[in-house]
C-alpha positions in Angstrom: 24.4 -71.5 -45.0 25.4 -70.7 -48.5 27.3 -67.4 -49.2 24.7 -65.9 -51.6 22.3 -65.7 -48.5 24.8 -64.9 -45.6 25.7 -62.0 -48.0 22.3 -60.8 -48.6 21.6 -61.6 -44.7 24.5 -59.0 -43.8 23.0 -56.8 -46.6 20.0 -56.6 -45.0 21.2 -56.2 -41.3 23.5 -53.2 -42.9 20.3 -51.2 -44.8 18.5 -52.1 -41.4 21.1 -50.3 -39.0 22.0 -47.7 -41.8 18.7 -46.3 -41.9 18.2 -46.4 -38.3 21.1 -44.1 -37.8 19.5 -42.0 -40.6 16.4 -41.4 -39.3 17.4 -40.5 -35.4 19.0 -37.3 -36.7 15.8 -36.7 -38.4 13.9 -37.3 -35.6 16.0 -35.1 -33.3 15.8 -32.0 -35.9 11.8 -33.0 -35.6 11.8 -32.5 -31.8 13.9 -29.7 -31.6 11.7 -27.9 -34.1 8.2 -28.6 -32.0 10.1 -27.5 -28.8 10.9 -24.1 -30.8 7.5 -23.9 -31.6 6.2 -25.1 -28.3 8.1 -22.1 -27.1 7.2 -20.0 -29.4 3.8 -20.5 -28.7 4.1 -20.1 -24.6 5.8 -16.5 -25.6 3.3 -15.2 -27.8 0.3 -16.2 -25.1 2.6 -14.6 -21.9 2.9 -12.0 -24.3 -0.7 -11.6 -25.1 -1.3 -11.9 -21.5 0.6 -8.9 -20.2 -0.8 -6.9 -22.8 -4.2 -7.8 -21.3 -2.6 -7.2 -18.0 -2.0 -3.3 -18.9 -4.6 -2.5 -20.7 -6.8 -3.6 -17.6 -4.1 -1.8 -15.6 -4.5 1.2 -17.4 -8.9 1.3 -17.5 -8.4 1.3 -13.9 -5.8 4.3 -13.7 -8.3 6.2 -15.6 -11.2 5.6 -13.6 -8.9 6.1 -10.5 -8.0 9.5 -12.0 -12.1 10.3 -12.5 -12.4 9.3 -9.0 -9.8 11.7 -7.9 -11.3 15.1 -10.4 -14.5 14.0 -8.9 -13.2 14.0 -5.3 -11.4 17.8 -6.3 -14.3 18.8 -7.3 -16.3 17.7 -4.3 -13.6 19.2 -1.7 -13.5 22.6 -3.5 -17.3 22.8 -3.3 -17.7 22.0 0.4 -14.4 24.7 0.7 -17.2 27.4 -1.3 -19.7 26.0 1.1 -17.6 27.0 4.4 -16.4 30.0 3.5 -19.9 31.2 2.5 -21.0 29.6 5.7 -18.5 30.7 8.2 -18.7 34.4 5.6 -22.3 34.8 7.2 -21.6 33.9 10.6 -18.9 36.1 11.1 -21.4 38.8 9.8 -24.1 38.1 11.5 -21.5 38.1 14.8 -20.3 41.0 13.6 -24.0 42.7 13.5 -24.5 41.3 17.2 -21.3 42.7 18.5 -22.4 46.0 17.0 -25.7 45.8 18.8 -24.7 45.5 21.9 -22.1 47.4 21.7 -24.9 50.2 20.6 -27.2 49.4 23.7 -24.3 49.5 25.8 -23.6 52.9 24.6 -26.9 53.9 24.9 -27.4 52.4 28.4 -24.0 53.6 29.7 
């Protein structure tokens, strides 16, 4: 081989290898900047996520809540209901007690 060619032959091998060891930086900056965003991406959906998460968390804490002023108001109703109920019993005991208590007087 003449020199002229071995030259340009080594030339050639040398821009060859050069901008191979240019362009792996390149493509490691490339891959560590879609991981970033890869991430980035998986964060923001977890994060939308949660937020779902406790706002269906909280819809059901207030209906549990309306449950529970339903339930108070139920109890305290049914309370009205006894004490009016056990109320007339006792009075209408009462007015039996008294009766015979009266013909036992009346008898005796």
């Amino acid at each position: 081989m003449s020199k002229p060619i071995l030259l340009v032959c080594l030339l050639v091998i040398l821009i060859v290898t050069s901008q191979f060891e240019w362009r792996q930086p390149l493509v490691e900056l490339d891959t560590a900047t879609s991981l970033s965003q890869k991430q980035q991406q998986i964060s923001d959906r977890e994060e939308a996520v949660k937020e779902k998460i406790i706002i269906s968390q909280e819809r059901h804490i207030q209906r549990l809540n309306e449950l529970v002023r339903s339930l108070q108001l139920q109890l305290l109703q049914c309370k009205g209901e006894n004490e009016t109920q056990n109320a007339t019993k006792s009075y209408h005991l009462n007015k039996q007690f008294i009766e015979v208590e009266r013909k036992q007087i009346l008898e005796g």
